[in-house]
C-alpha positions, 0 to 999 in steps of 0.5 A: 841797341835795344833788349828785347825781353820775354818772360813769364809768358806761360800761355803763348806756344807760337812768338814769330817776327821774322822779317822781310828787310831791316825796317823795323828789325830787332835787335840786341838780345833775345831773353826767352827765359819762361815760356814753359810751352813755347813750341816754335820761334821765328825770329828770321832777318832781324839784328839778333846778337845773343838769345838765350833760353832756360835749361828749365823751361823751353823743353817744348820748343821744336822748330827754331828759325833764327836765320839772319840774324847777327847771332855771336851766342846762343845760350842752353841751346843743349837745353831743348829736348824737343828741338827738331828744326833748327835754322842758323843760316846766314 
């Protein structure tokens, strides 16, 4: 499986891929390390293990949807302050 990995992304506020079946899904981990102004996240009914997100730089994001995934961890999720929507479902 392979390792999706973003950083140094300054400039993008919105990242969505959620899916609507497996074709095509990602998987393995999600490193979002460096979006200083990430705001929302959906990365929905994809095969997701871990995502991790930086104590320093992810202060921005507000909505997460990381639901149907194959989520075992997900790191410094304590870490975003303005978070007001999350969905780990399923």
């Amino acid at each position: 499986m392979k390792t999706l990995s973003l950083t140094n992304l300054d400039r993008i506020t919105e990242l969505d891929f959620n899916k609507n079946s497996n074709v095509g899904s990602v998987g393995g981990s999600l490193s979002i390390t460096k979006f200083k102004n990430l705001e929302v996240l959906k990365a929905a009914y994809n095969d997701l293990n871990d995502i991790s997100f930086s104590t320093d730089n992810n202060v921005t994001v507000r909505e997460l949807d990381l639901s149907n995934n194959l989520l075992t961890a997900v790191s410094n999720l304590g870490s975003l302050t303005s978070l007001e929507t999350l969905d780990l479902s399923n």
